[in-house]
Backbone as JSON Lines, residues from 0, in Angstrom:
{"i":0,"aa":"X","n":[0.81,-1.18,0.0],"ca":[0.0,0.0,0.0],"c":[0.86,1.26,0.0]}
{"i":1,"aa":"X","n":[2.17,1.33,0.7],"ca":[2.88,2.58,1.13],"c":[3.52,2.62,-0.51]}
{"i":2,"aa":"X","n":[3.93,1.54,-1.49],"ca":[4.24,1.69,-2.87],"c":[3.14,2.83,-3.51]}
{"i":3,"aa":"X","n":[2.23,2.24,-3.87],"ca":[1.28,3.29,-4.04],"c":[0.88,4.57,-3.53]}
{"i":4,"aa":"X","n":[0.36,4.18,-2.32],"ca":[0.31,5.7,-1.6],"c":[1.78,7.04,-1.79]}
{"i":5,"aa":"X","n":[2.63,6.75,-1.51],"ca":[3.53,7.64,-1.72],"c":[3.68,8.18,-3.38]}
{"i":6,"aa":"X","n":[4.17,7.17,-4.46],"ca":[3.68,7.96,-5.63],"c":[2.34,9.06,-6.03]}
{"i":7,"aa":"X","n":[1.48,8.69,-4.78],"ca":[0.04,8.81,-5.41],"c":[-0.06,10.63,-4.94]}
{"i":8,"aa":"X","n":[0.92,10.69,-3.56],"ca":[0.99,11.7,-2.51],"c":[2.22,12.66,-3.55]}
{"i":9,"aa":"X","n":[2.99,12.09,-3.84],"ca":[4.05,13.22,-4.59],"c":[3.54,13.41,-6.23]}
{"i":10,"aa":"X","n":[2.5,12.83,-6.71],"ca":[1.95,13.74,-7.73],"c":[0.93,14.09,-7.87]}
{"i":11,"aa":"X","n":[0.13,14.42,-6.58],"ca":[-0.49,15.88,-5.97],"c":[-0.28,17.03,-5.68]}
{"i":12,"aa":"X","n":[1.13,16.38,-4.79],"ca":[1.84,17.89,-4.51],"c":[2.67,18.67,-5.74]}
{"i":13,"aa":"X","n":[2.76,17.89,-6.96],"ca":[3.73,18.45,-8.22],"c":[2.98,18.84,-8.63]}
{"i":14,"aa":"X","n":[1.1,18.33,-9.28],"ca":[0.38,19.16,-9.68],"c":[-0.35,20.38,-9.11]}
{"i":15,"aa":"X","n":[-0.57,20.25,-7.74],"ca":[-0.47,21.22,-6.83],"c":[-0.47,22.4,-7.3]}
{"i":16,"aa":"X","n":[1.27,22.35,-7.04],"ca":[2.32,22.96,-7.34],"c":[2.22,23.67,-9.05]}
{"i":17,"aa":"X","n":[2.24,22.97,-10.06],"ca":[2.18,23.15,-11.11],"c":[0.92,24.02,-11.93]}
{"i":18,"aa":"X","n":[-0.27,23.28,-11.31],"ca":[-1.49,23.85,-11.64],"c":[-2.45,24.87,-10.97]}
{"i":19,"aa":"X","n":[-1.7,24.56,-9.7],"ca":[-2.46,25.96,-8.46],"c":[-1.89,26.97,-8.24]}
{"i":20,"aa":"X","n":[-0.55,26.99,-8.6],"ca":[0.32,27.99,-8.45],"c":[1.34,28.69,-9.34]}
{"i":21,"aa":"X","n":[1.87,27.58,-10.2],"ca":[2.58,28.38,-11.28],"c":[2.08,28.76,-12.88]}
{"i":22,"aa":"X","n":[0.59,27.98,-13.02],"ca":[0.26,28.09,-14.3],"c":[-0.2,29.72,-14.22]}
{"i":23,"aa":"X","n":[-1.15,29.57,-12.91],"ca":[-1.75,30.85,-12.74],"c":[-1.17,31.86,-12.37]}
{"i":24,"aa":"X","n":[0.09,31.91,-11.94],"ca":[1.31,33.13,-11.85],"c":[1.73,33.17,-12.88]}
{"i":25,"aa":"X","n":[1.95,32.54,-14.01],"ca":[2.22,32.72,-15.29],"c":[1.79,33.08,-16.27]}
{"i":26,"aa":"X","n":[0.18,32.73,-16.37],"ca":[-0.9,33.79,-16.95],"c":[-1.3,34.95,-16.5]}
{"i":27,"aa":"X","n":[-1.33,35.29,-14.89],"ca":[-1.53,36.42,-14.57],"c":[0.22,37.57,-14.83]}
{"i":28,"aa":"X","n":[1.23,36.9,-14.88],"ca":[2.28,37.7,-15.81],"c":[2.37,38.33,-16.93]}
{"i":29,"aa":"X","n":[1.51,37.02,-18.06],"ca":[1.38,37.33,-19.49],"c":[0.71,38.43,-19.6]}
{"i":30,"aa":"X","n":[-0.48,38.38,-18.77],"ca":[-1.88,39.56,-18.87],"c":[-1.63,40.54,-18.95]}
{"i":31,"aa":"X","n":[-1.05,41.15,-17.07],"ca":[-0.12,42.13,-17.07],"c":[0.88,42.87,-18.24]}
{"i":32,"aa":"X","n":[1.65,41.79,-18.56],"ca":[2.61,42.37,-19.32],"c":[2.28,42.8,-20.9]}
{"i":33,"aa":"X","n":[1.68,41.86,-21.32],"ca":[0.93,41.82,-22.86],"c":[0.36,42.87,-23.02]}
{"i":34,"aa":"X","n":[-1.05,42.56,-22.24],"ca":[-3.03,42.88,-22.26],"c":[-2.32,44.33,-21.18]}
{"i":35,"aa":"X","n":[-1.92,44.42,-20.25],"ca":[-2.02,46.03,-19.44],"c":[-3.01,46.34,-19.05]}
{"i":36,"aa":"X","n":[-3.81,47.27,-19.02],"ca":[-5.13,47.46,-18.94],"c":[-6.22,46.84,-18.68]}
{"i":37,"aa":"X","n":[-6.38,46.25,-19.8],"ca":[-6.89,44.97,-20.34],"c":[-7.35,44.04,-19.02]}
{"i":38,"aa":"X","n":[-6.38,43.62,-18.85],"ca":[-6.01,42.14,-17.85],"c":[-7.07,42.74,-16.6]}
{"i":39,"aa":"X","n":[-6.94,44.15,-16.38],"ca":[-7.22,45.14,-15.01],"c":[-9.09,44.87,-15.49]}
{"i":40,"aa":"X","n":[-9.72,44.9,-16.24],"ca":[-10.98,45.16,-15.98],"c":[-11.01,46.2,-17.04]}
{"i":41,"aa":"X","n":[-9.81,46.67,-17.92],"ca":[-10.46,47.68,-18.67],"c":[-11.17,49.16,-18.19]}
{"i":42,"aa":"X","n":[-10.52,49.47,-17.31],"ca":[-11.29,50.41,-15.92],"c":[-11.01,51.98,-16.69]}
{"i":43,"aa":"X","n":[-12.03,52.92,-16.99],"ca":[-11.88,53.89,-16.99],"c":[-11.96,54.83,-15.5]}
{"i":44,"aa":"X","n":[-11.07,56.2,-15.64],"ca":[-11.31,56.7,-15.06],"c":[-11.59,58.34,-14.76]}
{"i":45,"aa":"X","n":[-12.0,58.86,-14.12],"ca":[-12.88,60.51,-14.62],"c":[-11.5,61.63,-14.95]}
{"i":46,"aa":"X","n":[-11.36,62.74,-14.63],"ca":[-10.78,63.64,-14.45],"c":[-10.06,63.42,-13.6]}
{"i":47,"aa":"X","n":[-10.58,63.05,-12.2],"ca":[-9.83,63.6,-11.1],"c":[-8.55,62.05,-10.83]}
{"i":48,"aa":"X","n":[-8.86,60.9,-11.63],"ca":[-8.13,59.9,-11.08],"c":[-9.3,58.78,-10.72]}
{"i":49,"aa":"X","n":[-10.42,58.8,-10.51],"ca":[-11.11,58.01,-9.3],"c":[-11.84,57.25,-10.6]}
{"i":50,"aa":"X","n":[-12.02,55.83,-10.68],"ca":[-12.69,54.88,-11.37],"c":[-14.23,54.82,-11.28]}
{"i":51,"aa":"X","n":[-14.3,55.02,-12.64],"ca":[-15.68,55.6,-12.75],"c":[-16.45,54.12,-13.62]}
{"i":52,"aa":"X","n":[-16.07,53.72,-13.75],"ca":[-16.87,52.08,-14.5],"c":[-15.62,51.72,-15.35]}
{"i":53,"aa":"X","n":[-16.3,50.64,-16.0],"ca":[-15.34,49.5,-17.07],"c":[-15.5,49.83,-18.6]}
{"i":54,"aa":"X","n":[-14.64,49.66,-19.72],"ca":[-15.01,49.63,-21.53],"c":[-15.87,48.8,-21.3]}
{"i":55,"aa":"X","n":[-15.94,47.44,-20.46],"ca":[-16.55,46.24,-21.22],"c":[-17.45,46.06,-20.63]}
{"i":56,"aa":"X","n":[-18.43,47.05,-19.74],"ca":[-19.52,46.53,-19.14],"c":[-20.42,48.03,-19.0]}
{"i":57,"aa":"X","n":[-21.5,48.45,-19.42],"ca":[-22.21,49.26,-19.57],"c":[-22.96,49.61,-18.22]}
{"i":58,"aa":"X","n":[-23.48,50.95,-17.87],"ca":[-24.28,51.13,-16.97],"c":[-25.1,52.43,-16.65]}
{"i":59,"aa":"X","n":[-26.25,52.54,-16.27],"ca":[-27.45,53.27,-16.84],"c":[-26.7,54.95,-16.14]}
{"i":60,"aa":"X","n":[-27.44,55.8,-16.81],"ca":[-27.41,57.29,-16.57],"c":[-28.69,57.64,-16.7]}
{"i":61,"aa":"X","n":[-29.09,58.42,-15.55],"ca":[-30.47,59.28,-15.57],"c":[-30.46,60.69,-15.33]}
{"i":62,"aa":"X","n":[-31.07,61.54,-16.66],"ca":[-31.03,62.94,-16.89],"c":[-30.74,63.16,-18.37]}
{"i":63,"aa":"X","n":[-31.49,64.02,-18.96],"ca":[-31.93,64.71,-20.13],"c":[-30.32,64.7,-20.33]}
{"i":64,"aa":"X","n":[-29.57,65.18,-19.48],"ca":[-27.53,65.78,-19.73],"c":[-26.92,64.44,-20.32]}
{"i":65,"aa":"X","n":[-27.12,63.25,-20.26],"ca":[-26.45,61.92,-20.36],"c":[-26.81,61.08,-21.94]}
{"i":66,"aa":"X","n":[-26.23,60.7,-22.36],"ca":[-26.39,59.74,-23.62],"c":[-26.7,58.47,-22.61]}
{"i":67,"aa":"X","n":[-28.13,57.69,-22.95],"ca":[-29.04,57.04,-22.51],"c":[-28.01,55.53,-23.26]}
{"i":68,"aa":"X","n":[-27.99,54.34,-22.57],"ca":[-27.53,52.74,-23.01],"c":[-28.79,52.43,-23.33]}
{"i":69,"aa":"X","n":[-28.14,51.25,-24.26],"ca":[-29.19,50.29,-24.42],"c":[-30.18,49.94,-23.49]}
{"i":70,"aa":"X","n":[-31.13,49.36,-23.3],"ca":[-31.61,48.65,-22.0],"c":[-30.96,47.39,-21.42]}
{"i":71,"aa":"X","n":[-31.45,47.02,-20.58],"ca":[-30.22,45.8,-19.96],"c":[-31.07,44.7,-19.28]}
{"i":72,"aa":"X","n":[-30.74,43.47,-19.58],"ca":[-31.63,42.68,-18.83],"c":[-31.05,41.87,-17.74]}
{"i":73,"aa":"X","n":[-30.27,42.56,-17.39],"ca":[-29.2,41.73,-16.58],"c":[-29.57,42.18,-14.84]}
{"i":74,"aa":"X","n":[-30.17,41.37,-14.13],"ca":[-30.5,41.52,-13.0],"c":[-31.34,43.46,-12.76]}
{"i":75,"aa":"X","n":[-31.06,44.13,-11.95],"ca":[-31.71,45.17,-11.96],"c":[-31.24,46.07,-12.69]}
{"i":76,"aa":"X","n":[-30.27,45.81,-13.66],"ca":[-29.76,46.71,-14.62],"c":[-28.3,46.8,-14.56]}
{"i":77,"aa":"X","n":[-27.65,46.21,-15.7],"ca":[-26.12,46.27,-15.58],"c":[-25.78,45.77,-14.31]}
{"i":78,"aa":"X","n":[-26.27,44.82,-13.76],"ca":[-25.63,43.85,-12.82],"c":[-24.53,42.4,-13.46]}
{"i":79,"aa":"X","n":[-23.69,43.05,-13.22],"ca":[-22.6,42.04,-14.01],"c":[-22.61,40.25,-13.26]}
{"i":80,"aa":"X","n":[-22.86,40.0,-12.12],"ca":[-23.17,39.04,-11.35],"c":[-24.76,38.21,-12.28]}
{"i":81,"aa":"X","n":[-25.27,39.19,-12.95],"ca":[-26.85,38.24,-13.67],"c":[-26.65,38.18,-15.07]}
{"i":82,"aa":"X","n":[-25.5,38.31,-15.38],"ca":[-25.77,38.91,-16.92],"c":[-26.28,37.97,-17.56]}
{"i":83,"aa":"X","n":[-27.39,38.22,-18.61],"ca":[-27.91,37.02,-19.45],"c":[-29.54,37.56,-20.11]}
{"i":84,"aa":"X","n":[-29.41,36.99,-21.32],"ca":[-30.74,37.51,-21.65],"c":[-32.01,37.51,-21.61]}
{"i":85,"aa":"X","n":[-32.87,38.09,-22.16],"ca":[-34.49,38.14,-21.29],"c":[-34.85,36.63,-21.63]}
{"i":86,"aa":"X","n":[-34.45,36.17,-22.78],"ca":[-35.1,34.42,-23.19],"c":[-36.6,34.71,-23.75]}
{"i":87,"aa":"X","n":[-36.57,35.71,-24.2],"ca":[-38.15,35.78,-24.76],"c":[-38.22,35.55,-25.85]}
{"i":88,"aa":"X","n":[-38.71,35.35,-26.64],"ca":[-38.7,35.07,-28.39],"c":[-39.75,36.29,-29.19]}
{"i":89,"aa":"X","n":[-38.9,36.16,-30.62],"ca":[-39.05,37.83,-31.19],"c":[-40.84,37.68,-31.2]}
{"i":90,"aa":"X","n":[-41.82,36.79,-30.96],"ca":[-43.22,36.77,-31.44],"c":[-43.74,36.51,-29.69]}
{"i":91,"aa":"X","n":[-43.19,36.84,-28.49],"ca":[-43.29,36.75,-27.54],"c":[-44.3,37.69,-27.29]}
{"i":92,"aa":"X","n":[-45.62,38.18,-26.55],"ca":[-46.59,39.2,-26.42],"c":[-45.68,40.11,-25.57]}
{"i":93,"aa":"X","n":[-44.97,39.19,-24.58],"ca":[-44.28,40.13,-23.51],"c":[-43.42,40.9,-23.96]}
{"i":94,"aa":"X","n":[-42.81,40.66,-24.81],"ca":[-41.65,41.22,-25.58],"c":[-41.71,42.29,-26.04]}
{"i":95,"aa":"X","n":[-42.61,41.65,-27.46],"ca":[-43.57,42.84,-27.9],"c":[-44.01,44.05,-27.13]}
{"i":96,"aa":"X","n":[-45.1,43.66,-26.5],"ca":[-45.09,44.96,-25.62],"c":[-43.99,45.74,-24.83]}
{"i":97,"aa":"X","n":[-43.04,44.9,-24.24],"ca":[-41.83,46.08,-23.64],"c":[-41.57,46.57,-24.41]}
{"i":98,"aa":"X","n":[-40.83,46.01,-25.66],"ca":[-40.37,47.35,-27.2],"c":[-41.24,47.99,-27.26]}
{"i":99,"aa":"X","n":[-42.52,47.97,-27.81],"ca":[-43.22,49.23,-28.03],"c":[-43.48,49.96,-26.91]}
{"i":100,"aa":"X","n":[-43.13,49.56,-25.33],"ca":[-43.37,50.97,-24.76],"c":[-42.03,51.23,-24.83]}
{"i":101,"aa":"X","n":[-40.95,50.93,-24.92],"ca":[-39.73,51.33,-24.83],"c":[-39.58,52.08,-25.95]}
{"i":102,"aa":"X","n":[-40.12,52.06,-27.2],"ca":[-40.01,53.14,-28.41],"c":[-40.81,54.46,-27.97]}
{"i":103,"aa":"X","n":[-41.67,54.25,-27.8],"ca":[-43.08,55.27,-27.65],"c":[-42.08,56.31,-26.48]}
{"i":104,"aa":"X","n":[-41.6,55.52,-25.49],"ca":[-40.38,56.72,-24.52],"c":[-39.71,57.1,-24.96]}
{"i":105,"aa":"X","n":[-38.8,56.17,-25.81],"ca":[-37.74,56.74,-26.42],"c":[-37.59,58.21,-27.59]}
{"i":106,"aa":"X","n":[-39.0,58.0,-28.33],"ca":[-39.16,59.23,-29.12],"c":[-39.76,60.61,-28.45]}
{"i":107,"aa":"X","n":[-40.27,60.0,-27.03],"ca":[-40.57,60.63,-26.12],"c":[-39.79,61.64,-25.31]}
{"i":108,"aa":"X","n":[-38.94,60.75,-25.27],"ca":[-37.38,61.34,-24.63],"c":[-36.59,62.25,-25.13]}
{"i":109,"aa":"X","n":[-36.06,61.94,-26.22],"ca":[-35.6,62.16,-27.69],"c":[-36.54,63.66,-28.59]}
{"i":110,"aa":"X","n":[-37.17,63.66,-28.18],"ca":[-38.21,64.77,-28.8],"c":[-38.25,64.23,-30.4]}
{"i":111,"aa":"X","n":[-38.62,63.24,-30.4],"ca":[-39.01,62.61,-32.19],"c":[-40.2,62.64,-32.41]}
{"i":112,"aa":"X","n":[-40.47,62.53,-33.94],"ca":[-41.57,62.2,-34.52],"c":[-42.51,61.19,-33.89]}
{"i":113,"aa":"X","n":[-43.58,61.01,-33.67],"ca":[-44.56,59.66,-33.3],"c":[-44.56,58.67,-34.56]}
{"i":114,"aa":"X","n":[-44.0,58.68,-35.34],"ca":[-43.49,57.51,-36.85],"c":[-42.09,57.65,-36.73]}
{"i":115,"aa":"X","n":[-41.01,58.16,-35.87],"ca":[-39.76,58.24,-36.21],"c":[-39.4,56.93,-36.24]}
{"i":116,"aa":"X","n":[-38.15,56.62,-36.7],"ca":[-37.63,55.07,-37.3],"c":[-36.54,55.3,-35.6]}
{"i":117,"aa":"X","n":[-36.9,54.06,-34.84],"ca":[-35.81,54.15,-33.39],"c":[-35.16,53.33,-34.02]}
{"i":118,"aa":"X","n":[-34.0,53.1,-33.42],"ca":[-32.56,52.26,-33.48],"c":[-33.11,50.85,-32.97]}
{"i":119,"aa":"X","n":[-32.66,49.94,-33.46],"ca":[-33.5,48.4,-32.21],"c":[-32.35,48.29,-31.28]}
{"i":120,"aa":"X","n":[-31.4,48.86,-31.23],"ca":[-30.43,48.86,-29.8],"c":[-30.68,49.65,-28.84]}
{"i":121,"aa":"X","n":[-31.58,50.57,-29.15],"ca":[-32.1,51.95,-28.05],"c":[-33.5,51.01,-27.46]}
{"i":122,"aa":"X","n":[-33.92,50.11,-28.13],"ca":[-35.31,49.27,-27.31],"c":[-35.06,47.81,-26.88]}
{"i":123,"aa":"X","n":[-34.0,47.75,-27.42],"ca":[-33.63,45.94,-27.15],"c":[-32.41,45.98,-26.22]}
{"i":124,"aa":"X","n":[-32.49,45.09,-25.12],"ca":[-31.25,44.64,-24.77],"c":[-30.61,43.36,-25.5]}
{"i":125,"aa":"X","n":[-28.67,43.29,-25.05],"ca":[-28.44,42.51,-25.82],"c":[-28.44,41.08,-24.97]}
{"i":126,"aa":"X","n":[-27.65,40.29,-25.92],"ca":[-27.88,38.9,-25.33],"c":[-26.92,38.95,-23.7]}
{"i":127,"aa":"X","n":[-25.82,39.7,-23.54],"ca":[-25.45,39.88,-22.23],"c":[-26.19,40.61,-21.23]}
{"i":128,"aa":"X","n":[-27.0,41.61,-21.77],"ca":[-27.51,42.38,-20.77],"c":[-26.21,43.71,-20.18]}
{"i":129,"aa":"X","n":[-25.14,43.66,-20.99],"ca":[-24.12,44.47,-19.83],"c":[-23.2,44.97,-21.43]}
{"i":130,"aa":"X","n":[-24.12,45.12,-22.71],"ca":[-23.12,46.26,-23.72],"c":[-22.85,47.21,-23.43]}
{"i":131,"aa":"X","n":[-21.61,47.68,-23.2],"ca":[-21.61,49.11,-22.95],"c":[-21.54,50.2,-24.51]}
{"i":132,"aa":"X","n":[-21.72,49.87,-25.26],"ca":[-21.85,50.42,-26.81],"c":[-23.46,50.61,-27.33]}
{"i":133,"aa":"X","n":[-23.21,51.49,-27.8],"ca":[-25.01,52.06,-28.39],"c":[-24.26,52.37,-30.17]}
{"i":134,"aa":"X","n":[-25.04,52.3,-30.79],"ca":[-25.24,52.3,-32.17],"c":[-24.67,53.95,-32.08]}
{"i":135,"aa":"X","n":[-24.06,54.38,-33.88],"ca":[-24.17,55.67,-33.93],"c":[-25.28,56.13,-34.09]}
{"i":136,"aa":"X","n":[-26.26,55.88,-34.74],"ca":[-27.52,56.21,-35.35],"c":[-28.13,56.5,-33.88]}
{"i":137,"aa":"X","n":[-28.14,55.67,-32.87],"ca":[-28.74,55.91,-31.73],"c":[-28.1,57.21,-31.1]}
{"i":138,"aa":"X","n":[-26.82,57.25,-31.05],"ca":[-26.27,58.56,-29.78],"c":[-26.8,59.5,-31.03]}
{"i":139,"aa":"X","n":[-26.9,59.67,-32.71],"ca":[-27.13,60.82,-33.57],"c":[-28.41,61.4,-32.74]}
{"i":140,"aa":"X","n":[-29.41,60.42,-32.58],"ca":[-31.05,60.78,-32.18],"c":[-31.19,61.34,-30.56]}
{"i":141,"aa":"X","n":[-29.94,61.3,-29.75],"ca":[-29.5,61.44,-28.69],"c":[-29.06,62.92,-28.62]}
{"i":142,"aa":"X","n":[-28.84,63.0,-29.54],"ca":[-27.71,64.21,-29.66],"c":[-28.62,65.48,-28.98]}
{"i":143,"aa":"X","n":[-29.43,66.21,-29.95],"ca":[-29.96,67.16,-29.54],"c":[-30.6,67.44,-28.1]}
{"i":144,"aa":"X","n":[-31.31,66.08,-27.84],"ca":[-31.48,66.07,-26.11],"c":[-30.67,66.72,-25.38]}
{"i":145,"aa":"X","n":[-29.28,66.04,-25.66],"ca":[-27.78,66.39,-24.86],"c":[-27.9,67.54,-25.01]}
{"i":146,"aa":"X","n":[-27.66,68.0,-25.92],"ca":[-27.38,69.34,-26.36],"c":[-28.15,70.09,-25.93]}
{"i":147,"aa":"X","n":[-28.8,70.31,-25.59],"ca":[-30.18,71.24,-24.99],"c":[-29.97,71.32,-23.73]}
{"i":148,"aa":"X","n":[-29.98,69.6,-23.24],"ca":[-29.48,69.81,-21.68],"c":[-28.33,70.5,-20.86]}
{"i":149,"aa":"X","n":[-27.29,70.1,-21.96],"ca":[-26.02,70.58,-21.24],"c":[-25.44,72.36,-21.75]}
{"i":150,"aa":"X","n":[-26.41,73.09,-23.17],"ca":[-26.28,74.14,-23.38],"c":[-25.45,74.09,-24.71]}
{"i":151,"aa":"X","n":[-25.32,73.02,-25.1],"ca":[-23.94,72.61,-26.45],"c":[-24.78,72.8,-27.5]}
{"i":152,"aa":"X","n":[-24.14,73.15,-28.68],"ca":[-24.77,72.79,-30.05],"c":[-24.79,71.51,-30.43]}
{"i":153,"aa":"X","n":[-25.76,71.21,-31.33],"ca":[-25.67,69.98,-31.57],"c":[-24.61,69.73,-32.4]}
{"i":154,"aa":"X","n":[-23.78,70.3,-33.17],"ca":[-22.71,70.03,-34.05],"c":[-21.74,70.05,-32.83]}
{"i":155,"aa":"X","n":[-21.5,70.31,-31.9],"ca":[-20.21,69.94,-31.02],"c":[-20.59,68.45,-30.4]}
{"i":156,"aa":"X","n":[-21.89,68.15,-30.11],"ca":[-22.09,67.16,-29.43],"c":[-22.11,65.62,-30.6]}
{"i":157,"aa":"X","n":[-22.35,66.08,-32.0],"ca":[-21.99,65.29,-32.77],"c":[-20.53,64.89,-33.11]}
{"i":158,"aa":"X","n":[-19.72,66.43,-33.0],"ca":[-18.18,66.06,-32.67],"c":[-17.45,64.7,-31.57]}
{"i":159,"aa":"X","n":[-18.14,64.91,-30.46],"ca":[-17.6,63.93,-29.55],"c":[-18.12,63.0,-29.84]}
{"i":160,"aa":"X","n":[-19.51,62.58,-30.86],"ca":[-19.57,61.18,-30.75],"c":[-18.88,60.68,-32.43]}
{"i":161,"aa":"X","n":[-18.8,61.55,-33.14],"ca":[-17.21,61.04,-34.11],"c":[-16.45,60.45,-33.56]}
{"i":162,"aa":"X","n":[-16.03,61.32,-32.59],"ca":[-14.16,61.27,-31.86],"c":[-14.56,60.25,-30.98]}
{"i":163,"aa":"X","n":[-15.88,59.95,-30.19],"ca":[-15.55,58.35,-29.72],"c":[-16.59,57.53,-30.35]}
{"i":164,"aa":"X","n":[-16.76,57.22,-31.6],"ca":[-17.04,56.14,-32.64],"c":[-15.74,55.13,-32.87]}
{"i":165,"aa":"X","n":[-15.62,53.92,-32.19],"ca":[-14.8,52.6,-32.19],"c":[-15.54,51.89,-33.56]}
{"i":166,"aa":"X","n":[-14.62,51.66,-34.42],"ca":[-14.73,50.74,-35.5],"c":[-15.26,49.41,-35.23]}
{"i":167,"aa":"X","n":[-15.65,48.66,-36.5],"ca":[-15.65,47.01,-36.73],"c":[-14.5,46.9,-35.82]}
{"i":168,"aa":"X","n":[-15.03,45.55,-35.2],"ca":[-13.68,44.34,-34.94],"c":[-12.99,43.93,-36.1]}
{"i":169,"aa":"X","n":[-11.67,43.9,-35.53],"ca":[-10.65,43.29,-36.65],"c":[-11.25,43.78,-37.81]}
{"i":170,"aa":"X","n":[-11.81,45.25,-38.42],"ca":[-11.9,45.59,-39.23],"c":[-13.15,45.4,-40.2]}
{"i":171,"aa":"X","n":[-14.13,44.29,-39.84],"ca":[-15.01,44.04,-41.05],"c":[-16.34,43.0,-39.79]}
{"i":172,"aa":"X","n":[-16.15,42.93,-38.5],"ca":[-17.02,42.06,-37.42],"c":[-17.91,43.2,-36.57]}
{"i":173,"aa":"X","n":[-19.55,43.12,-37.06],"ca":[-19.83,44.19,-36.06],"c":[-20.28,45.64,-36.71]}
{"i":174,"aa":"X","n":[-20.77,46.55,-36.35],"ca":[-20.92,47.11,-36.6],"c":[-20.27,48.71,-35.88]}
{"i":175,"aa":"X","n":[-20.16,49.7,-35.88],"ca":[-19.47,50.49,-35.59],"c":[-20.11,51.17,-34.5]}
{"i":176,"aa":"X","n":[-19.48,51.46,-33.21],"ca":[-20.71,51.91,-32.1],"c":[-19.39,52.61,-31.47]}
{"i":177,"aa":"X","n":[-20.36,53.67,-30.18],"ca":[-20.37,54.47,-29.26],"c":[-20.23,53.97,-27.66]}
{"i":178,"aa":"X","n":[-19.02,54.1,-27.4],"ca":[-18.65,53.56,-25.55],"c":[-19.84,54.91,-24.99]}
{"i":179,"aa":"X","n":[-20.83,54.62,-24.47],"ca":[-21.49,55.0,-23.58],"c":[-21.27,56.33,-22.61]}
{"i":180,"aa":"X","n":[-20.27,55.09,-21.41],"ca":[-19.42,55.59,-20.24],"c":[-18.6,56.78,-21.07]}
{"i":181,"aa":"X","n":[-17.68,56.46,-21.94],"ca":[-16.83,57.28,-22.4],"c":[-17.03,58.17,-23.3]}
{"i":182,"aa":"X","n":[-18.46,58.59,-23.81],"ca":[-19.01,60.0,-24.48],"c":[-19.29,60.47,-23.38]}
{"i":183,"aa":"X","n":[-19.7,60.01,-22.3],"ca":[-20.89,61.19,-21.28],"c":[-19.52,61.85,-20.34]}
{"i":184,"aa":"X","n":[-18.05,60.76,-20.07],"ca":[-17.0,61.43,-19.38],"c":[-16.33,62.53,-19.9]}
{"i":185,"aa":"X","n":[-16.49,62.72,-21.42],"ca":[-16.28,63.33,-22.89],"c":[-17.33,64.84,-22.41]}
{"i":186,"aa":"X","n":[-18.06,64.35,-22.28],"ca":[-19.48,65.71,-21.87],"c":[-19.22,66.37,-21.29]}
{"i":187,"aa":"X","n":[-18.5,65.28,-19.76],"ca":[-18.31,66.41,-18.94],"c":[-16.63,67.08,-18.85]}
{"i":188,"aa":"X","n":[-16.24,66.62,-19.95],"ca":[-14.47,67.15,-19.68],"c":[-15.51,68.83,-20.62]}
């Protein structure tokens, strides 16, 4: 038995060793060193220094002054701990009805037409519940709100959402959208 047992005892402690401790000091090196940022959570932060949210995880703003996110279905809203989607299907009644009151506000909000064409990212959440990106077409219909609220023209407030319009992935995946967090920190610089 002690034949066995002892081999059995020293390659526990090597994988241990190997898999509890050095694989994962070795990826958390690469991260660091590679990714930078990245590895951290992707953490923006305001003016003053102090961390104000993440690139990769979206979260709501309330007031006429703010470029409005998608909606979110992720626990009570941008709860990164629930993320996941509503599971409703596009011919769902329930569904249905949240979009259309979620349009009917939105043009509401927005000061639009009662036929205006909304964005389906300004009424739909996505399959995470936690995008932090809104369509351009959406922050365009956004714009003037802002602008009114905060005293800007709308041609300056269309400026900042140029200057933070992030391309396709790898060039041609996706469509071209607006970091949220990082137009409204944009607002207030």
């Amino acid at each position: 038995m002690r034949r066995q047992l002892l081999p059995a005892l020293r390659m526990l402690l090597v994988l241990t060793v190997l898999t509890g401790l050095l694989y994962p000091l070795a990826m958390t090196a690469v991260g660091q060193t590679v990714f930078g940022s990245k590895a951290d959570g992707s953490l923006i932060t305001d003016a003053t220094g102090k961390v104000v949210g993440s690139a990769l995880i979206g979260q709501a703003f309330d007031g006429d002054e703010w470029f409005q996110p998608r909606p979110s279905a992720a626990g009570d809203g941008y709860d990164p701990t629930s993320s996941s989607s509503s599971n409703l299907g596009p011919t769902n009644p329930e569904l249905l009805d949240t979009v259309a009151e979620r349009v009917a506000a939105y043009r509401t909000t927005n000061g639009l037409d009662p036929k205006a064409t909304v964005p389906v990212d300004a009424v739909t959440a996505s399959g995470s519940g936690l995008d932090p990106q809104i369509s351009v077409a959406n922050a365009r219909l956004q714009a003037a709100r802002v602008a009114k609220a905060r005293g800007l023209s709308v041609t300056e407030v269309d400026a900042l959402i140029d200057e933070h319009t992030q391309g396709r992935t790898l060039g041609f995946l996706g469509e071209p959208g607006v970091n949220v967090l990082q137009l409204n920190l944009a607002l207030d610089a």
